[in-house]
C-alpha positions as CSV (number, residue, x, y, z in Angstrom):
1,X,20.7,55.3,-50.0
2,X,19.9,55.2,-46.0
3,X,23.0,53.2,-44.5
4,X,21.7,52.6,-41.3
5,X,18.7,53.3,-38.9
6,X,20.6,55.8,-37.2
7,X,20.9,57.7,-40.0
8,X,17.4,57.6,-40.7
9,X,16.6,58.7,-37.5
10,X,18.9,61.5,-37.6
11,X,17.1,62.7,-40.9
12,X,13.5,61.9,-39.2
13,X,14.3,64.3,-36.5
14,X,16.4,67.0,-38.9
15,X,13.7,70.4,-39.6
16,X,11.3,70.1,-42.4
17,X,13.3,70.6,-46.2
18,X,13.3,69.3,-49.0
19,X,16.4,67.8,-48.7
20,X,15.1,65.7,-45.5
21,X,12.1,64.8,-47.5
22,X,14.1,63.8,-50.3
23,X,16.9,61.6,-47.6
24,X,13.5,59.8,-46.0
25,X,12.2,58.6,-49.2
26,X,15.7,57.1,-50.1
27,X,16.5,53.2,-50.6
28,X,17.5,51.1,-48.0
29,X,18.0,47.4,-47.2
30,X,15.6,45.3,-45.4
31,X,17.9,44.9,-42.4
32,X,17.6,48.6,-42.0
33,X,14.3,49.4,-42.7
34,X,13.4,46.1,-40.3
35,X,15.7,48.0,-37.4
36,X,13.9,51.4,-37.7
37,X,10.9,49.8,-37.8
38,X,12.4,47.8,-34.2
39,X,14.3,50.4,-33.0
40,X,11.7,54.0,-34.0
41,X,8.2,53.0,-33.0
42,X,7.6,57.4,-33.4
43,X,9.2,56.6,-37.6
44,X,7.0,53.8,-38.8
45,X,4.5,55.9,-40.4
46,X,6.9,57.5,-42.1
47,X,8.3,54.7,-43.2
48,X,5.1,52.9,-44.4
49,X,5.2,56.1,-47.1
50,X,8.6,55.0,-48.8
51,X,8.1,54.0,-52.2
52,X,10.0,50.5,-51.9
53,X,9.6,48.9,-48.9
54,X,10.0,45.0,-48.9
55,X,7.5,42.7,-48.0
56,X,8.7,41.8,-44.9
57,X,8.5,45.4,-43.4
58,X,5.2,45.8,-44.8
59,X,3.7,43.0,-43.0
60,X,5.1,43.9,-39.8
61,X,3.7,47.4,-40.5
62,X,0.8,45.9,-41.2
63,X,-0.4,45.2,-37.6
64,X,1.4,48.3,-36.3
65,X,-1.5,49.9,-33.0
66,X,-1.2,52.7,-35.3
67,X,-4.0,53.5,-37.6
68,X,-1.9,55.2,-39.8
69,X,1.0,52.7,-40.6
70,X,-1.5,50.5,-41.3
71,X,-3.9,52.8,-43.5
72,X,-0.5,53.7,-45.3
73,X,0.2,50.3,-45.6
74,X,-3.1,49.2,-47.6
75,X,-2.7,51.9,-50.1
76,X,0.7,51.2,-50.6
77,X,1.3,49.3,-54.6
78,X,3.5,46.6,-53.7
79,X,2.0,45.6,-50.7
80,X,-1.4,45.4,-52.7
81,X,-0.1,44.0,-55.4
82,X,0.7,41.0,-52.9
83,X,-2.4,41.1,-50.9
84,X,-5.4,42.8,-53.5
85,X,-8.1,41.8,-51.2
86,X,-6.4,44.1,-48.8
87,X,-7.3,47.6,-49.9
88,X,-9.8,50.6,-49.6
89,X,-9.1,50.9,-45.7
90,X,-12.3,54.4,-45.9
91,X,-14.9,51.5,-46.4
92,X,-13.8,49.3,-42.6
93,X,-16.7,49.3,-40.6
94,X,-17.1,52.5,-38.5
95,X,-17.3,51.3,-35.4
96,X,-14.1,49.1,-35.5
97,X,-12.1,50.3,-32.4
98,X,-8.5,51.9,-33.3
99,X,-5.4,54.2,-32.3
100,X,-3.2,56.4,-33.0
101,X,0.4,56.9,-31.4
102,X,0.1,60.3,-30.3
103,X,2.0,62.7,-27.6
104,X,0.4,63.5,-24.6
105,X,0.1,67.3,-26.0
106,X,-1.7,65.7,-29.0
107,X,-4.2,64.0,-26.6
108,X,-4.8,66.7,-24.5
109,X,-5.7,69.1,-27.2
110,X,-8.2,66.9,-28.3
111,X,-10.0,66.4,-25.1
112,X,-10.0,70.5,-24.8
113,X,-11.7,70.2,-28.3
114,X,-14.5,68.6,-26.6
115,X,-14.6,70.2,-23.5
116,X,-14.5,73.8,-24.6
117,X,-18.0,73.2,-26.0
118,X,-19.1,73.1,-22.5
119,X,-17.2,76.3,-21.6
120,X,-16.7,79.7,-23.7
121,X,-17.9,77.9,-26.7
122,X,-21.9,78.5,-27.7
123,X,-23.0,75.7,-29.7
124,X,-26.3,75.2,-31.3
125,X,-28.3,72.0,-31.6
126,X,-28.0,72.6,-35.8
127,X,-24.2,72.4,-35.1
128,X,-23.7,69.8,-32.9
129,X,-25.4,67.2,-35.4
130,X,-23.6,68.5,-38.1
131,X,-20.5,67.6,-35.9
132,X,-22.0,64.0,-35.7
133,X,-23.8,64.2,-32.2
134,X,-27.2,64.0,-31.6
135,X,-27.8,67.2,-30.0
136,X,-26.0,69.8,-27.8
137,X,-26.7,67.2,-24.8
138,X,-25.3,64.3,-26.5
139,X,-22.2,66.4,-28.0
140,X,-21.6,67.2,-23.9
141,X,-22.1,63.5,-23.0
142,X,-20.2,62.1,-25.6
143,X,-17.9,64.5,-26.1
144,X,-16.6,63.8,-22.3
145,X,-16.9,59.9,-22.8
146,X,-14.1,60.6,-25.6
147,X,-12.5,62.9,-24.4
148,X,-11.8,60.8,-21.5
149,X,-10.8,57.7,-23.8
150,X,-8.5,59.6,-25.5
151,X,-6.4,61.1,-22.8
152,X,-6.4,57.5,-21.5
153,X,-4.9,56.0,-24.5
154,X,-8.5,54.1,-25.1
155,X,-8.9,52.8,-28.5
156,X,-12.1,54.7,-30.3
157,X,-14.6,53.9,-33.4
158,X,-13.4,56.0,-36.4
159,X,-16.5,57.7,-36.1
160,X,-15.7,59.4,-32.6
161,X,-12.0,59.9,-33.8
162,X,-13.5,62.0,-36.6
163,X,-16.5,63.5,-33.9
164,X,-13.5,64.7,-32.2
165,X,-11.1,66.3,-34.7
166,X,-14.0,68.0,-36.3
167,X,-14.9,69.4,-32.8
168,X,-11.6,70.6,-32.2
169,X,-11.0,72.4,-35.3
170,X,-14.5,74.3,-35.0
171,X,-14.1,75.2,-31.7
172,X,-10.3,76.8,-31.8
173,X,-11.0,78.2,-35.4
174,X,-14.7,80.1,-34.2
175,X,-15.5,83.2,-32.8
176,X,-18.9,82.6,-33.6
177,X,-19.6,79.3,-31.7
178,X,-16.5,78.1,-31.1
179,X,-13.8,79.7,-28.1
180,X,-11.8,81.7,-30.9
181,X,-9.6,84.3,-28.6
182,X,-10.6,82.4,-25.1
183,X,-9.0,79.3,-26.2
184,X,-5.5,80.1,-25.3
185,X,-6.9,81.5,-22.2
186,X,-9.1,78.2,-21.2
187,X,-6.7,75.5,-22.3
188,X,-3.3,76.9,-22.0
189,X,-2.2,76.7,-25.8
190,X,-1.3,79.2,-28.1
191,X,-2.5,79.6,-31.4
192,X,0.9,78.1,-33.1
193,X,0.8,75.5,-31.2
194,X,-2.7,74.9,-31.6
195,X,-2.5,75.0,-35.3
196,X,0.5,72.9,-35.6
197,X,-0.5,70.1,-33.8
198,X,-3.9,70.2,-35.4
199,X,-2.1,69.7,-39.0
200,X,-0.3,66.7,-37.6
201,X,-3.4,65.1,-36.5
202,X,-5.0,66.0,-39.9
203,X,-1.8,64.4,-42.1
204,X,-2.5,61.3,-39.0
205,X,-6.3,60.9,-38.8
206,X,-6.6,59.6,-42.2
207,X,-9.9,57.4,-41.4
208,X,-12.1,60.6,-41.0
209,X,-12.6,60.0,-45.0
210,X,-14.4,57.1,-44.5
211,X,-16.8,58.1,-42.1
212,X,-18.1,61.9,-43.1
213,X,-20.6,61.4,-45.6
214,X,-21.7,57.6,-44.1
215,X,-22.1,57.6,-40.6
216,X,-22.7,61.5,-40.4
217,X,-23.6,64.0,-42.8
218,X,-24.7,63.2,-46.4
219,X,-22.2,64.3,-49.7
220,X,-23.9,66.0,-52.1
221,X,-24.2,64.4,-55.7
222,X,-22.0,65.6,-57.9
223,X,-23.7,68.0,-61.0
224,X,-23.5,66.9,-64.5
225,X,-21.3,68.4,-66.2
């Protein structure tokens, strides 16, 4: 069982094991978990994923500025259990401004994700819809409009948090369209770096499931078995 917030903190910091997954999904009382919560802004998503949270966390969590505490929150059993009419966060409205609580790296990166397009990267119109822009003009436009929201701390629509992500992955991963071996050059970060923070946004950026597939791009029906 977590004794204190200190404690939890001290695991929430420790390297990645099993044994600090295994600490962070332990027990605690509500007076902890509501001190964390007080205390940790950086733990509460975290938090939101333990197993037996109390109410009263929850609904703090709940209205956390953090998109995911509170997608973590609706999907969580006891607090739907409580509040039923509370779930299935992928079907909010699209255009519904939110954050995330991200490092200034984290920011950055993603504004270089959109900018590269209009520097080593060679995009075609095909593949800037397909990224959820209108054409190569409007993924420039657009892409500088969120680019510059984002390294403001701005709140977004899902839909340009997902335009922004996807444009980011594409355009480190690519050779083809994409920088590939200028990006470290042109932004500054390495490819560890690069890739790491990209799987923490990933893990983060939960909403992009509700919008691929609705407001851009269509899923395929699934075949009959």
């Amino acid at each position: 069982m977590i004794s204190s917030a200190d404690e939890y903190k001290e695991w929430f910091d420790a390297p990645a094991s099993d044994e600090r997954v295994r600490k962070l999904r332990e027990p605690a009382t509500q007076e902890t978990w509501l001190e964390v919560i007080e205390r940790f802004p950086e733990c509460r998503a975290e938090v939101a994923r333990s197993r037996e949270l109390p109410l009263a966390a929850l609904e703090i969590l709940r209205h956390d500025e953090d998109e995911n505490v509170r997608w973590r929150v609706r999907i969580c059993a006891s607090w739907l259990e409580a509040h039923p009419d509370d779930g299935e966060p992928w079907n909010d409205d699209p255009s519904t401004p939110i954050q995330f609580r991200l490092s200034d790296d984290e920011r950055a990166l993603l504004r270089f994700g959109l900018s590269e397009w209009g520097g080593p990267a060679d995009c075609t119109e095909e593949f800037a819809v397909a990224m959820g822009f209108d054409n190569v003009a409007d993924l420039f436009a657009s892409g500088t409009r969120i680019g510059e929201a984002i390294a403001a701390g701005v709140p977004l629509s899902r839909t340009d948090w997902t335009r922004a992500l996807l444009a980011t992955e594409v355009v480190f991963a690519s050779d083809v369209i994409g920088s590939g071996g200028d990006w470290q050059i042109t932004t500054g970060f390495g490819d560890e770096a690069t890739l790491g923070m990209l799987r923490s946004l990933q893990r983060r950026m939960v909403m992009c499931r509700g919008v691929v597939g609705k407001v851009f791009g269509t899923r395929p029906a699934r075949p009959h078995a």
